[in-house]
C-alpha positions in Angstrom: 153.8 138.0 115.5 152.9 135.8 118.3 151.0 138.1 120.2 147.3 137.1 119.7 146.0 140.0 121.1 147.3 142.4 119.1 145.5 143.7 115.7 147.3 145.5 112.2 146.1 148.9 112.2 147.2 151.1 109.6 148.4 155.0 109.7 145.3 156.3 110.0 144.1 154.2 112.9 142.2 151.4 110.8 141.8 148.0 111.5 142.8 145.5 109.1 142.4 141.8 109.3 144.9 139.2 108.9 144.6 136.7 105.5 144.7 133.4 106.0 147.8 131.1 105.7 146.4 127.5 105.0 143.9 127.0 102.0 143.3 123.6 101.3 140.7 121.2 100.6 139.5 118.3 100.8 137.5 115.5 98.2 138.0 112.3 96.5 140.3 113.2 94.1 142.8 115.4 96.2 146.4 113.9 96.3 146.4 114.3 100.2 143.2 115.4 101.3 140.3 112.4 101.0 136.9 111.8 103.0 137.4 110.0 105.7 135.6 109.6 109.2 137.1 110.4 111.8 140.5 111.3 110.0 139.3 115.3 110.6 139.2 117.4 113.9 138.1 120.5 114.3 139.9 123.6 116.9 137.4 126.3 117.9 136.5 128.9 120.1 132.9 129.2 121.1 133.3 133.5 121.3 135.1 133.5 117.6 132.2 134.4 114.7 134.4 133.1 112.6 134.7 129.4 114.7 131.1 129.5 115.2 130.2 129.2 111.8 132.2 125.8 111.6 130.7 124.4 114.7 127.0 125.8 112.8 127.5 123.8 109.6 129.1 120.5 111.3 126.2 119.9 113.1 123.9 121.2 110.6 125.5 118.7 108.0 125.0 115.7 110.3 128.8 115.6 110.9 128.9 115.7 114.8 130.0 112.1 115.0 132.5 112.2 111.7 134.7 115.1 112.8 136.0 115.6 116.1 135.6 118.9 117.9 138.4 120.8 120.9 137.2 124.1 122.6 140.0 126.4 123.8 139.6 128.8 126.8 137.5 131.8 126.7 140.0 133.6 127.4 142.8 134.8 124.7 146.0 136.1 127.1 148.8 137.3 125.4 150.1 134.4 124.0 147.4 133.3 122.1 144.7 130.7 122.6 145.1 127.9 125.0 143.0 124.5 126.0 142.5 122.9 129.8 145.2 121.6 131.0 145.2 118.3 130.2 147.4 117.1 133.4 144.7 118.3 135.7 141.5 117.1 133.5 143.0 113.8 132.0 140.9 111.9 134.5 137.7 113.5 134.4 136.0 112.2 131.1 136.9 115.2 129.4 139.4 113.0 127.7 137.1 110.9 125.8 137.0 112.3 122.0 133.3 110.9 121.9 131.6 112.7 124.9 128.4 115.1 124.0 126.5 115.7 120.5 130.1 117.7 119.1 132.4 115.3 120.7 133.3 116.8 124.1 131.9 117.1 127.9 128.6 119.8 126.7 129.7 123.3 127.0 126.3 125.0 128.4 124.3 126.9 126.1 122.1 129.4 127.2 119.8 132.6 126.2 121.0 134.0 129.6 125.2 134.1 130.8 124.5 134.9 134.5 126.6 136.8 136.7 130.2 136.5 135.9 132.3 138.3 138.8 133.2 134.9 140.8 135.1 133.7 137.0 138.7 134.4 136.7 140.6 134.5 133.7 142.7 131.4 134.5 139.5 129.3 135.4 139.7 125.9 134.4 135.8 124.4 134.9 135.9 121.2 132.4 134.0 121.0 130.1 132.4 124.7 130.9 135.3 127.2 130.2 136.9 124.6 127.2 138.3 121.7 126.8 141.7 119.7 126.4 143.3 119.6 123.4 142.3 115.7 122.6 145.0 114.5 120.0 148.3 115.9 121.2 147.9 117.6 124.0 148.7 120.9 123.6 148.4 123.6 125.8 147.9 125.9 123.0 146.7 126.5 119.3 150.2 127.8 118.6 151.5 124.7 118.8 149.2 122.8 116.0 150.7 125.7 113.9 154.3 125.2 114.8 153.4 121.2 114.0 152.3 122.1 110.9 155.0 124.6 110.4 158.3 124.9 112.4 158.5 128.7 110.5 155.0 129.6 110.8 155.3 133.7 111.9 151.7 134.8 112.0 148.9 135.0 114.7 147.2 132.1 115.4 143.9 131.8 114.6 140.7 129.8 114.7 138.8 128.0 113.3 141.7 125.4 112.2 140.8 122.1 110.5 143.2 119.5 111.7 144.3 116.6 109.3 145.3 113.5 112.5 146.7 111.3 108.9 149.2 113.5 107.7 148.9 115.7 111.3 149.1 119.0 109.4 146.4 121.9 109.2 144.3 121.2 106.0 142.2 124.8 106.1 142.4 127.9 109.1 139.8 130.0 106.5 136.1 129.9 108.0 134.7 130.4 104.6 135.8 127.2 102.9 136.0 125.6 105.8 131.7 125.5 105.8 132.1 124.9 102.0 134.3 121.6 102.4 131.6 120.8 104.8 128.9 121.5 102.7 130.2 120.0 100.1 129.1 116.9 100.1 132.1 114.6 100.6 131.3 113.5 103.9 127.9 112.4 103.1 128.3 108.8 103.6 129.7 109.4 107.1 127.0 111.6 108.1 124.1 111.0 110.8 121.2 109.8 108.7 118.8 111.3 111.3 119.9 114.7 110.2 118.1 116.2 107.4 119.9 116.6 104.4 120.2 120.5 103.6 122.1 122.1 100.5 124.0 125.5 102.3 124.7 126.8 98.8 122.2 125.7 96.3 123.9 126.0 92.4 120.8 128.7 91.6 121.5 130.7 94.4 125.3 130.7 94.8 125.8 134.1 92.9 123.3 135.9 95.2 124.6 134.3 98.3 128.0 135.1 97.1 126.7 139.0 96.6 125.0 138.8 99.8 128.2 137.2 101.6 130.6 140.5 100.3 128.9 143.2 101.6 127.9 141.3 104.8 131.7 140.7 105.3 133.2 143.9 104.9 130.4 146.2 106.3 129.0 143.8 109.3 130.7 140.7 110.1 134.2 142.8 110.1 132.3 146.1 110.2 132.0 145.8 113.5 135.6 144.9 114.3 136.8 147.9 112.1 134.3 150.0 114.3 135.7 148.1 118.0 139.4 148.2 117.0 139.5 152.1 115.7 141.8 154.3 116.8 140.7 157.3 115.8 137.7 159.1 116.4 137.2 159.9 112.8 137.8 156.2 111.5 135.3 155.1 114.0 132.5 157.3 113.3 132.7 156.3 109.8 133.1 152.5 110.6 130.0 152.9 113.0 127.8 154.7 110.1 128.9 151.9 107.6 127.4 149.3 109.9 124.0 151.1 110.9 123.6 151.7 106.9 123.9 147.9 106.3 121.8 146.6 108.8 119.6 148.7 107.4 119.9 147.0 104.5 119.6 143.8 105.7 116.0 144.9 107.7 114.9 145.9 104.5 115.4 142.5 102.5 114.2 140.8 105.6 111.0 143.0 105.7 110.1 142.6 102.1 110.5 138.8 103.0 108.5 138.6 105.7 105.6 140.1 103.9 105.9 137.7 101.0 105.9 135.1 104.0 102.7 136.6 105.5 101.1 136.5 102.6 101.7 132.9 101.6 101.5 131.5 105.2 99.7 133.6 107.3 101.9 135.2 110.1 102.1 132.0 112.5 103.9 130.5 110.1 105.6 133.8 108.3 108.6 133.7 110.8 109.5 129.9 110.1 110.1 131.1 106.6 112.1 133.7 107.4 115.5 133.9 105.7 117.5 136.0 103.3 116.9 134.5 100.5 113.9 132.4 99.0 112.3 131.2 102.3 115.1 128.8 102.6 118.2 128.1 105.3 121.7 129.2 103.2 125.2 129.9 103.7 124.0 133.8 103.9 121.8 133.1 106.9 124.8 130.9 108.6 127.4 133.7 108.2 125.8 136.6 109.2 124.1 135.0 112.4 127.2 134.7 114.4 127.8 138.6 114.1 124.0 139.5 114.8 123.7 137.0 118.1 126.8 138.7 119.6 125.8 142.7 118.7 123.5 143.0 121.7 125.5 141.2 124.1 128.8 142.9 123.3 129.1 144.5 120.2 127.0 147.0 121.2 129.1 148.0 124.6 132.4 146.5 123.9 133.0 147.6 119.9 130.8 150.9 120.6 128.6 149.9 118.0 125.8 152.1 120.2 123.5 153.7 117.3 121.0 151.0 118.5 120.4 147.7 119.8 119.0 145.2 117.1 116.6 144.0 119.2 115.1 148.1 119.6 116.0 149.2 116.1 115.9 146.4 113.9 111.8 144.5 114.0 112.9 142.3 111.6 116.5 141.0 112.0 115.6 140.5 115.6 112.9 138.2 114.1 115.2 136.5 112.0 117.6 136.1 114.8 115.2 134.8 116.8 113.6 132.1 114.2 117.4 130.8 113.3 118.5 130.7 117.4 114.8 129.0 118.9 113.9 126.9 115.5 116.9 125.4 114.9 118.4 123.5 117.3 122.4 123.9 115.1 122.3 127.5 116.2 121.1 127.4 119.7 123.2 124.7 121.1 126.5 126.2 119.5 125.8 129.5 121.2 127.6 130.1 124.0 126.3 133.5 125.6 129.2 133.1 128.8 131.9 132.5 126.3 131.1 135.3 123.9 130.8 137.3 126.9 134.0 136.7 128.8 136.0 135.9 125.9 135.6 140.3 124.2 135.8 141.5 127.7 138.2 139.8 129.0 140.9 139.3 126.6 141.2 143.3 124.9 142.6 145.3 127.7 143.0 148.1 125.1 139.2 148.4 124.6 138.3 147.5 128.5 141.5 147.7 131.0 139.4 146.9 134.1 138.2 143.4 132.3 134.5 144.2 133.7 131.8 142.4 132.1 128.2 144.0 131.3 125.7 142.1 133.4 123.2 142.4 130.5 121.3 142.5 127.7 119.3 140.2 130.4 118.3 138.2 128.3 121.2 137.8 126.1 118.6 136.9 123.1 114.3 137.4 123.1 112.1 134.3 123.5 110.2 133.6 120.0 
């Protein structure tokens, strides 16, 4: 299939999500695969969840500087993702692989996306709607695939970490993707200015792991099994599933705020907000990319309209709120336009007139 737009639905109207082709690793002791600086790069889209969570624990890890960093367009047309032309930008700076803190010309950030009806789809504003493709290139992400494999058949997906050595795809799956990074093995490359921070702490990986199931299936794809339905019946139960686990999740978050209140006081309560143990983990990083994009577009575009988080849910609003203003990894990879543009734009099946909601206004609450 090499129609990115398209999703597998099933008989019955359900959505189901491609599996991952390329699943390795990287560390001292793999055969190919050895920590290096600057031997990594790292394809993303700034609207992807998925992508985001990369682009979360690369800077998180201190690893802006060690592994390169290429932004496709917004805007996924029917052949897939593509990049900025590079015959029209190769002049501007934005071919530098060193420009900005994650190695291109800064993509602005903002709690607030603006007004979007003067954008087209083809828009090419360097450095604001992507960026080139800085090793090869490319037009598109199809064509790292096809590098990496003449026979590859599948869709083509992001995030993709890029091996420039051996100029092959080392990992396309999110998940271990933030785990190599986590891991450790690019310690000695990494900016000594950032604090060092353990994702997935040895006592706490079971819990995270629990944590990280049911957040998958019922909210980070929840919502795309409730957006890509098509059947009435499949969504309504998609949509229920959801509601029920972020009702979950406002619990755990509750009963951890008053523990926090407790301790700290309330002024200091929401700094120590997190899922588990009053500390930043891999559970906090993977469900923040779904929860910053439900009031902007989930709630509209995917019809996930039970409620808004920031009206029905106190306390995941707060913890959104703490991870987005506190910490500067999850602000400055948020990209309100792109997120956006990107769902509105590029599913003509879900919205055929490509408009795009003015608000929430703002996009996320001040702290």
């Amino acid at each position: 299939m090499t129609d990115s737009t398209k999703w597998a639905n099933t008989e019955d109207g359900s959505f189901k999500r491609q599996v991952s082709s390329f699943r390795d690793t990287i560390s001292s002791s793999h055969a190919i695969f050895k920590p290096a600086k600057n031997r990594y790069w790292l394809y993303v889209s700034l609207a992807c969840p998925w992508a985001h969570r990369t682009l979360i624990t690369r800077a998180l890890k201190g690893l802006t500087s060690v592994i390169g960093v290429s932004v496709v367009h917004w805007n996924m047309d029917t052949k897939g993702w593509r990049f900025l032309p590079y015959e029209e930008n190769a002049g501007s700076g934005e071919s530098s692989k060193s420009n900005g803190p994650f190695g291109y010309t800064g993509i602005p950030c903002s709690p607030n996306s603006g007004p979007t009806a003067g954008i087209a789809n083809d828009s090419t504003r360097v450095g604001v709607d992507g960026t080139i493709e800085h090793n090869y290139h490319y037009k598109r992400i199809s064509d790292l695939y096809y590098k990496a494999n003449p026979d590859y058949n599948a869709r083509f997906t992001v995030p993709v970490l890029w091996d420039l050595e051996t100029e092959t795809i080392v990992n396309n799956e999110s998940s271990e993707i933030i785990r190599i990074f986590n891991s450790g093995v690019f310690d000695e490359f990494a900016d000594q200015q950032v604090r060092r921070i353990d994702l997935l702490p040895k006592d706490l990986e079971p819990k995270i792991d629990e944590i990280n199931s049911w957040v998958y299936n019922s909210i980070n794809n929840g919502v795309y099994k409730t957006g890509f339905a098509e059947s009435q019946q499949v969504y309504e139960k998609e949509v229920v599933n959801v509601f029920e686990h972020l009702q979950k999740l406002e619990h755990m978050l509750q009963v951890n705020y008053d523990s926090a209140v407790s301790k700290y006081g309330e002024k200091e309560a929401v700094s120590k907000l997190f899922l588990l143990n009053e500390q930043l983990t891999e559970a906090d990083l993977r469900l923040y990319p779904t929860i910053v994009r439900f009031d902007p577009v989930y709630v509209q575009h995917f019809k996930c309209n039970l409620s808004t988080i920031r009206d029905g849910f106190k306390m995941i609003d707060l913890w959104l709120r703490n991870l987005y203003w506190n910490i500067d990894a999850f602000r400055e990879t948020t990209s309100f336009e792109h997120i956006k543009l990107h769902y509105t734009r590029s599913h003509p099946r879900i919205n055929p007139l490509g408009i795009t909601p003015l608000g929430p206004i703002p996009a996320i609450l001040p702290l």
